[in-house]
C-alpha positions in Angstrom: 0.0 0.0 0.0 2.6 2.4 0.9 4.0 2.0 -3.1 0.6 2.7 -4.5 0.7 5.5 -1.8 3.6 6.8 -3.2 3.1 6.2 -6.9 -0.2 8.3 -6.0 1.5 11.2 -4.6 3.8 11.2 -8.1 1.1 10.9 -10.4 -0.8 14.2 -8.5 2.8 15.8 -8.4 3.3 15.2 -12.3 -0.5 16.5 -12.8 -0.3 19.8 -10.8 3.5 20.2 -12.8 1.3 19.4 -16.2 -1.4 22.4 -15.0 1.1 24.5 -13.9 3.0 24.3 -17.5 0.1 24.2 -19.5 -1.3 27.2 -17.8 1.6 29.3 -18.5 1.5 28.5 -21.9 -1.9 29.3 -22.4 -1.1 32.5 -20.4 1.2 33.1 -22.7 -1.1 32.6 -25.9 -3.3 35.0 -24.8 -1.3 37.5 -22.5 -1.8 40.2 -25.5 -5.6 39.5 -26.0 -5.6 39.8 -22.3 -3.6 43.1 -22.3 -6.4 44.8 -24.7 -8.9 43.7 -23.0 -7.7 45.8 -19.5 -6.9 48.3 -21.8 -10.2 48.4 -23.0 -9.2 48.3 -26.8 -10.6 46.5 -29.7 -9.9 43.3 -30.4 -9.1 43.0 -34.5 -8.5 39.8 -36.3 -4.6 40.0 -36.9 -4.5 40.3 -33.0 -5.3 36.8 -33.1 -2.5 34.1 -33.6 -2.4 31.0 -33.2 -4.4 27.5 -35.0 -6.0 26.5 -31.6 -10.0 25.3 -31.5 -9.9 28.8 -29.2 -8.5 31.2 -31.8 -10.4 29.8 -34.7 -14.0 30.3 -32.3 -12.3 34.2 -31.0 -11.5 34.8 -34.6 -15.4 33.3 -36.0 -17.1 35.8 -33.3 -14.7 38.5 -34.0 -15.5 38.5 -37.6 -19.2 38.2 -37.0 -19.4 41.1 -35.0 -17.6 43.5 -36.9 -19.4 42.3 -40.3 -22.5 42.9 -38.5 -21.0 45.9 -37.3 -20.2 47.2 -40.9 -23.5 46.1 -42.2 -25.0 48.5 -39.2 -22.6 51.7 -40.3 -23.3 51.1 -43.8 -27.0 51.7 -43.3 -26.6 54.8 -41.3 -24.2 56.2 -43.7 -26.9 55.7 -46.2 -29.6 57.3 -44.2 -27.3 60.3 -43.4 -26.7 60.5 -46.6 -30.4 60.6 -47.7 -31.1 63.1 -45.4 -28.3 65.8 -46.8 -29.5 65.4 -50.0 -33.0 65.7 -48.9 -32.0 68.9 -46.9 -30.0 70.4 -49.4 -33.2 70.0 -51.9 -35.2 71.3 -49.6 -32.8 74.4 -49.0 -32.6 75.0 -53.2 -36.6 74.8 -53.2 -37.1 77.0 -50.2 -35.0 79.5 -51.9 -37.1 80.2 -54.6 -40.3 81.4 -52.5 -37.1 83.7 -50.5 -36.3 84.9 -54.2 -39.6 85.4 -55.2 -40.8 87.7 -51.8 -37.6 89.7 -52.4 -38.8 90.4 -55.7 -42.4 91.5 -55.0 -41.3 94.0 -52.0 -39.9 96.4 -54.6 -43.2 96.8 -55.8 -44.3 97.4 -52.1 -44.7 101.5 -52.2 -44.6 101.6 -47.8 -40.9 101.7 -47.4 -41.0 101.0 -43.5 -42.8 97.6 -44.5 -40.9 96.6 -47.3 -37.5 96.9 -45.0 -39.2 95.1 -42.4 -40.4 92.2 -44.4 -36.9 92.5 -46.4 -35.1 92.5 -43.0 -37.0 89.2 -41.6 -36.4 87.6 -45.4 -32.4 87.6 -44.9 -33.1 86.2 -41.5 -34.5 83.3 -42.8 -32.2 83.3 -45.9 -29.3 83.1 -43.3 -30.8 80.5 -41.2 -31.8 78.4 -44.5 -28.1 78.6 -45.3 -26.8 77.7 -41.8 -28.9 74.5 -42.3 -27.6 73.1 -45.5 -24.2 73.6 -44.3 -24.9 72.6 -40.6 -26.2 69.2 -42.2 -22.8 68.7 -44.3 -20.9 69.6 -41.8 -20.4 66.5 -39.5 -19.2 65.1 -43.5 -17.1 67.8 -44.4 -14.6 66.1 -45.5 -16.0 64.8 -48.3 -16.7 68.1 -49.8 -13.2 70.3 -49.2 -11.5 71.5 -52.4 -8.3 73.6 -50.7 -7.2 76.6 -53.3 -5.0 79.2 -53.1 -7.8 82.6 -51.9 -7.3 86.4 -51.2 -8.1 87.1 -47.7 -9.3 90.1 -48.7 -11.7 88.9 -51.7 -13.2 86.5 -49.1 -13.8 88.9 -46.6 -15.5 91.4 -48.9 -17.6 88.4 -49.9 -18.8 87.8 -46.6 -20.0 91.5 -46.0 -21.8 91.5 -49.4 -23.7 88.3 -48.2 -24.8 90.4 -45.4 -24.8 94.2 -46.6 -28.5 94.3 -45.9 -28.3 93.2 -42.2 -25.5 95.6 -41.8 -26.9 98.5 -43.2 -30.2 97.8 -41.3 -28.7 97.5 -38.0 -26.1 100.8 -38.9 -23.3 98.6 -38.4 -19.7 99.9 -39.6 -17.4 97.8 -41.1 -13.3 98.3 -40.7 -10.7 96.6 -42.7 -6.8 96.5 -42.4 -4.4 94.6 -44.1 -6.3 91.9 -45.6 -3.3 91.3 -48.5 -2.6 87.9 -48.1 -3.0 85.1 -49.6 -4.3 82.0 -47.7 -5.2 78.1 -48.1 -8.8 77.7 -47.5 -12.1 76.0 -48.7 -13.4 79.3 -50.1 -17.4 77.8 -49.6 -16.6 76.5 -46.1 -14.6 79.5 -44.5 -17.4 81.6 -45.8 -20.2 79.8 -44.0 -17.8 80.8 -40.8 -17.3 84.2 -41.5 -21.2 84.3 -42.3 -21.7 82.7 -38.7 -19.5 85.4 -36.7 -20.6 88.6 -38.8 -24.4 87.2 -37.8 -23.5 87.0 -34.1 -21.8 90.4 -34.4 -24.8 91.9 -35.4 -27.4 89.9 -33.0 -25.3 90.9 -30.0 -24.3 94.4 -30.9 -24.8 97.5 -29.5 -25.2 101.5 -29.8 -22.3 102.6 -32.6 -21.5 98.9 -33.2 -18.4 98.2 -35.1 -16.8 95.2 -36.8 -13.3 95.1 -37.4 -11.3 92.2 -39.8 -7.4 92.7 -39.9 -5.2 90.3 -40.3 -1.6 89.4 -38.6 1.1 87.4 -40.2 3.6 85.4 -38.3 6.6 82.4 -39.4 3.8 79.8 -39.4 0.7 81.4 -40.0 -1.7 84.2 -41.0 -4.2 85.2 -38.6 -7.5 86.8 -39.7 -8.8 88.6 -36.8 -12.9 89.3 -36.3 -13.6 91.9 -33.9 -16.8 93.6 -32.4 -17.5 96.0 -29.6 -21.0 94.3 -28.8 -21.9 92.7 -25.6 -19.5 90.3 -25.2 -19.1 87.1 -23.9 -19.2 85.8 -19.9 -16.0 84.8 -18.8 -17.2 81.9 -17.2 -19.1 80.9 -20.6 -15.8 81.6 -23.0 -14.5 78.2 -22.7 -17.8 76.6 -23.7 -19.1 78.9 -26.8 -17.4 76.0 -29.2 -19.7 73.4 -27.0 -22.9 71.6 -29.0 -25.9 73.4 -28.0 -24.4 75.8 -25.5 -26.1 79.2 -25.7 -24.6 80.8 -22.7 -26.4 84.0 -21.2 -25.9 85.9 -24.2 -28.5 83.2 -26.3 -30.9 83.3 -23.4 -31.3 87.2 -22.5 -32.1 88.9 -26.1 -34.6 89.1 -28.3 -32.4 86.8 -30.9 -32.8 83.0 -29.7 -29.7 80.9 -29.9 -29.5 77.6 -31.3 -26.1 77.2 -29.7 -25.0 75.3 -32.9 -23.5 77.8 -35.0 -19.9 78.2 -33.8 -19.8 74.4 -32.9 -20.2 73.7 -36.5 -17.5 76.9 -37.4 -15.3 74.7 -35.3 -15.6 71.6 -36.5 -15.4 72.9 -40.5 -12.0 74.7 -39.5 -10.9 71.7 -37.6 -10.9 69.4 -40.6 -9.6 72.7 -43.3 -6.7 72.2 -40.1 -7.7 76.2 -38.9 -7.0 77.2 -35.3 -10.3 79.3 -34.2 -10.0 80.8 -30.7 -12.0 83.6 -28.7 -11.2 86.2 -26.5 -14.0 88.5 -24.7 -14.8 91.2 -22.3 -18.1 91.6 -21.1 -20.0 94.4 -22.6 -16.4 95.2 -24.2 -15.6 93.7 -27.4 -15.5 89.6 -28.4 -12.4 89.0 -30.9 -12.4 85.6 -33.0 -8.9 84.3 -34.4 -8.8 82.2 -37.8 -5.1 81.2 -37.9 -4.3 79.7 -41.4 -1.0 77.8 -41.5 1.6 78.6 -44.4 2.7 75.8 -45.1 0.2 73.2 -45.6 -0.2 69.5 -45.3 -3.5 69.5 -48.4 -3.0 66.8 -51.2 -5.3 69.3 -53.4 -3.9 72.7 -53.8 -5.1 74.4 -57.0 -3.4 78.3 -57.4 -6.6 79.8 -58.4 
């Protein structure tokens, strides 16, 4: 008995020696898997080695999921897509009606209510626009042409779009040294400049002013927006770029803020690679900087 005792106590000796090894090497197999998984990263095929019954059932789900996964993305990209094109439809057949009012107030004869009805038409005109390019903007990408623009030529362009508003609300305009040339989406930096010269004029004040000048460095050129309108909070300047944040500007006047404007300004100068910043003082001034680097990292630069 005392042999079978001991030939026992080898067999459970050469067992637990058996675990022991065979759990460090499966350790080892899947230390890395292991690794990602504390690290809460994704787990992709090629992470995956080895010919085991294990990694061919990891690898099957793996593969399952993320073809599910694609199939899922795929549809929403299509729906998105439907939707842009359904807005942007909707914006070119809204237009017309806009068009067409424009048209029959110069055969208004009261000038008080022609300007009134004119001055509420480019408020809808400007919001019709902000939703086209609100809706394109999370896809941006897709739709940026980088050229070689006059700061200047682009700046003038974005007063034009709203002389009327400016003249209405006796708004001066300043500019100083706009003679630069800079690389830009022409379409996309305009919707920006549209954006800030609207929130200059919504928030101004008696003798308001707006002021474009630019600044030139090593690395960049720096277009500089400035009003002397109402300002922004301190404690609200760090969240003006935030989705939906209106701040105590957007809730106290007569204009209602959607709080979506300069979030989308941000995001479109984020992927043209634009630094946008803002400085304030309350009931002092607000200055916006669009810095736009010299040399560029674009695959698409046409000298226009």
């Amino acid at each position: 008995m005392g042999e079978v005792y001991y030939l026992d106590l080898i067999l459970v000796v050469l067992y637990i020696v058996a675990f022991i090894i065979k759990y460090r090497s499966w350790k080892e197999r899947y230390s890395k898997l292991y690794e990602f998984v504390e690290d809460d990263n994704d787990i992709n095929i090629d992470d995956v080695e080895g010919d085991f019954l294990e990694e061919e059932i990891i690898r099957y789900i793996i593969n399952k999921k993320e073809s599910k996964y694609s199939e899922v993305i795929d549809i929403k990209d299509e729906q998105i897509k439907d939707m842009e094109e359904y807005i942007s439809r909707w914006v070119h057949e809204i237009k017309l009606p806009i068009s067409a009012i424009s048209m029959i107030l110069e055969r208004i004869d009261d000038a008080k209510i022609s300007t009134d009805i004119k001055n509420e038409t480019e408020k809808i005109n400007f919001l019709v626009n902000s939703v086209m390019y609100g809706s394109r903007a999370t896809a941006a990408a897709e739709d940026i042409f980088i050229s070689e623009e006059k700061l200047k030529d682009i700046v003038k362009q974005a007063i034009k779009n709203n002389a009327f508003l400016l003249i209405r609300n006796s708004i001066d305009i300043s500019l100083d040294n706009l003679d630069h040339y800079v690389y830009t989406d022409k379409k996309w930096i305009l919707y920006v400049l549209d954006q800030l010269i609207n929130n200059a004029i919504k928030y101004s004040k008696e003798n308001a002013e707006i002021k474009f000048y630019a600044e030139e460095t090593d690395k960049y050129i720096c277009l500089n927006i400035r009003d002397n309108g109402i300002g922004i909070a301190k404690e609200d300047i760090e969240r003006v770029f935030n989705k939906g944040f209106t701040g105590s500007n957007g809730r106290n006047t007569i204009y209602k803020s959607t709080g979506m404007g300069l979030y989308f300004s941000k995001k479109i100068l984020d992927k043209l690679g634009n630094s946008f910043e803002v400085q304030s003082v309350k009931n002092k001034y607000t200055l916006f900087k669009i810095k736009f680097n010299k040399i560029s990292d674009f695959t698409t630069i046409t000298k226009m």
